[in-house]
N, C-alpha and C positions, 0 to 999 in steps of 0.2 A: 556822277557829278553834273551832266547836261540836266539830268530831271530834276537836281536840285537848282540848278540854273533857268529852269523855264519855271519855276513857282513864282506867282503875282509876287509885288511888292511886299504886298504885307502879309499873304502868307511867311515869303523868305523872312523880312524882319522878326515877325513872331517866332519862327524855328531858329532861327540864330539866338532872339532873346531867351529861349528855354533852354536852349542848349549852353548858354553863358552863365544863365543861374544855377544849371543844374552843376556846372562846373566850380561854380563860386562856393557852393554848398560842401563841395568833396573838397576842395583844398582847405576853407575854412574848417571841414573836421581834421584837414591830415594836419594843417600847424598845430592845431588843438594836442591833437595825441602827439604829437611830433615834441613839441615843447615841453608837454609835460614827461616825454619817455626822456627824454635826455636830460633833465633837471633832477627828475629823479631818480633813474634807472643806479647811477654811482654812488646811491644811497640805499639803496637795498639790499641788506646784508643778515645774516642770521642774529644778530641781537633785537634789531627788528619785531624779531618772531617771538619774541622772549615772553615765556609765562608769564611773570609779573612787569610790572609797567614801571621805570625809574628814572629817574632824570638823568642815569647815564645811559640808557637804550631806548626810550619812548617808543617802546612797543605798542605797535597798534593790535596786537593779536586781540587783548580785552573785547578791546573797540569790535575787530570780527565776529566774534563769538554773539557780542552785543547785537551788533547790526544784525545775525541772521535768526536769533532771537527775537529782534522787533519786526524785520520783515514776515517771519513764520506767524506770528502772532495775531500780526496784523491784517493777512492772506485768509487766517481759520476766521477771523471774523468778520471779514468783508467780504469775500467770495460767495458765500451761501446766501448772503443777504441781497448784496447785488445782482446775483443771478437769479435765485427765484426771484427777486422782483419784476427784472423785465422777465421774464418767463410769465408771470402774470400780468404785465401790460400788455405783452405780443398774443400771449395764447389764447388768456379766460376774458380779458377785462375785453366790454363791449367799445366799440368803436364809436368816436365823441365823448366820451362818456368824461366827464366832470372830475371826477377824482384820478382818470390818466393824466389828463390837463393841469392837474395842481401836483400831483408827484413828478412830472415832467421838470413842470416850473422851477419848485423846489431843487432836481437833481442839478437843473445848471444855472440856480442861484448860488449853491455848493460849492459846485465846481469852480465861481470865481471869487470864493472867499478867500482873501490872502492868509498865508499859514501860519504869518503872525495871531489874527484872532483864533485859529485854531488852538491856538499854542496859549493864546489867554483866558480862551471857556475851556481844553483842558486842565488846566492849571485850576482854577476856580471851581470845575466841577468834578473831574478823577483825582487830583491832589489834594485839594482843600475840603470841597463836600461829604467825596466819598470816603477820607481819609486813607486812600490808600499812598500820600505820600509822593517825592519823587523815585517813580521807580518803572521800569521795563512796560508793564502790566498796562500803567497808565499813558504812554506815550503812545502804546502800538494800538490804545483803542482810537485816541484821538487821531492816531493815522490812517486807522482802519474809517473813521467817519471821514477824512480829507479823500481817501481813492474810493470810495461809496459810489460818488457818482460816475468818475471812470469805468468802474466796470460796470456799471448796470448802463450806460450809456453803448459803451459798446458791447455787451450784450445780446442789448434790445434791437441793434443795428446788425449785427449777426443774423440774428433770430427772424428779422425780417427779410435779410439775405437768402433765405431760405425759401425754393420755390413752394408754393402752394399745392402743388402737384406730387410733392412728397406727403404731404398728410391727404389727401385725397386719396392716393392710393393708398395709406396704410389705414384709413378710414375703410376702404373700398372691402380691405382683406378682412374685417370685422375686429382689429384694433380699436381700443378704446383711445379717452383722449390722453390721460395718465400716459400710458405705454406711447403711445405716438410722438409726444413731447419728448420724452426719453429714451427712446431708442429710436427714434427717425429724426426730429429736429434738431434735439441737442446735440449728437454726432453731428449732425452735418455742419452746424454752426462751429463746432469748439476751435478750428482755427483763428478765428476771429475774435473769440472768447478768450484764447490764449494769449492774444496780440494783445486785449486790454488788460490782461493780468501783467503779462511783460510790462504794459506802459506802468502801472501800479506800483510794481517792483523797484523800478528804477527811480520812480517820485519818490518813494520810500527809502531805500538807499542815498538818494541826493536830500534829500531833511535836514534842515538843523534846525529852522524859528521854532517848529511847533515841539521839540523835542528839548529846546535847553530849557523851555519852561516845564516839563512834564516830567521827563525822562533825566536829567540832570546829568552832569558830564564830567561825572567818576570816573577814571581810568581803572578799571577793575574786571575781572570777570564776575557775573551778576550771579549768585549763587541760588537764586530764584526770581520769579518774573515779577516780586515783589519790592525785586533788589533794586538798585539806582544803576546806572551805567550810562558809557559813552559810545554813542555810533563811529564809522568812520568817516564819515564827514564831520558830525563835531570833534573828532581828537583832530582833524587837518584843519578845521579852524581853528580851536585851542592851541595848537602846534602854531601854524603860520603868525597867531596872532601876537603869543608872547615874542617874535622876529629873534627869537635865539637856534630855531632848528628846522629855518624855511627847508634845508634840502630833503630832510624827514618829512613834512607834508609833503613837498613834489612825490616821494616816494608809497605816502600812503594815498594819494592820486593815482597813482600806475597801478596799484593795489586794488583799489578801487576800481579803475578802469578793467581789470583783468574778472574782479566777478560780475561786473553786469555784463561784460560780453561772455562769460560762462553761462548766466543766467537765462542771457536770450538763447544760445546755444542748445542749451538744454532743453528748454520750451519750444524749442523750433523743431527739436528732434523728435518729444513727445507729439508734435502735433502733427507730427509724418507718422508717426507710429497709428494715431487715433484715426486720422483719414486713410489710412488703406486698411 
């Protein structure tokens, strides 16, 4: 307590300041969870969970099934793309070089597109061009183009996290570049890798603009990725909005809330597994 008492003025002020935000930060999540656990928690009940979706159970199971549907979807075709891409910015592509500088640009032009026009080029180009309609197929591509540049941004920040001292030696041992990419740099990065799939996941999961134009917001389970269906976030707006069964959203809220903290969970654990 003295050595926090002989700190200058504006050191003290600055550590009281971060120490105020950072507490501002934890209670503003705990009302969050707080309010929505008690609003909904006395609404969570096994009809709830119910196969088919009816105006007397407004089961969100559909909605589940859907969402991990369009998050899976949308993971197989944005992950490989965003990662070898920064894998080819950080590894192969020369430094300065003209075309890192315009896929750069590009990535966090992207990134602050609101998800409303997502939601209006895919509709106009996977619904209407490509004919494939509103359906699963078409929302998870346009989702998978909205978290593109999340994961290739961190990635790339990963990948450069990486000391240079690791490919040097595995340079050193008569490893090629192939193999040194892949089994020295990618390992060392994928925690970090993991962290922007996580942020990915959860963007995805919280969706509705780009999804009620693409993906359309059928209560049904989608009997292929061709089908139309609803996430859980659009059946809790759909739910909240018609105001006849607000306590059933608060409840597919807690629902919600329980798999993206499974989600990072699980990703957290995987990426203890991969680092040792």
């Amino acid at each position: 307590m003295k050595k926090f008492l002989r700190k200058k003025p504006a050191d003290l002020f600055l550590s009281l300041f971060t120490w105020l935000c950072a507490a501002a930060t934890f209670l503003v999540l705990i009302f969050i969870i707080g309010h929505i656990v008690i609003n909904g928690a006395p609404y969570i009940r096994p009809s709830l969970f119910a196969f088919r979706y009816n105006s007397d159970n407004v089961s969100l199971f559909p909605a589940l099934v859907t969402t991990v549907m369009t998050v899976m979807l949308s993971l197989i075709i944005a992950v490989p793309v965003g990662v070898f891409s920064a894998i080819y910015l950080v590894e192969y592509a020369k430094r300065g070089n003209r075309l890192v500088k315009l896929v750069r640009v590009t990535a966090e032009t992207l990134a602050g597109i609101p998800s409303i026009v997502y939601g209006l080029f895919g509709m106009l180009f996977f619904v209407i061009w490509m004919g494939w309609g509103m359906s699963v197929l078409a929302g998870a591509c346009t989702l998978s183009i909205m978290i593109l540049p999340l994961i290739m941004r961190t990635t790339e920040e990963s990948l450069k996290a990486v000391p240079d001292s690791y490919r040097e030696g595995s340079f050193g041992l008569g490893a090629g570049k192939l193999r040194t990419v892949f089994r020295i740099v990618l390992p060392s990065a994928s925690p970090g890798i993991l962290a922007g799939i996580i942020l990915a996941i959860g963007r995805v999961v919280g969706e509705t603009a780009a999804l009620l134009y693409t993906a359309g917001s059928i209560a049904r389970i989608p009997g292929s990725p061709m089908a139309s269906g609803r996430t859980l976030a659009i059946h809790m707006y759909a739910l909240s909005s018609e105001g006849l069964y607000t306590g059933q959203a608060y409840a597919t809220a807690v629902v919600l809330l329980v798999v993206v903290i499974g989600i990072n969970a699980m990703s957290a654990y995987m990426a203890k597994k991969i680092v040792r």
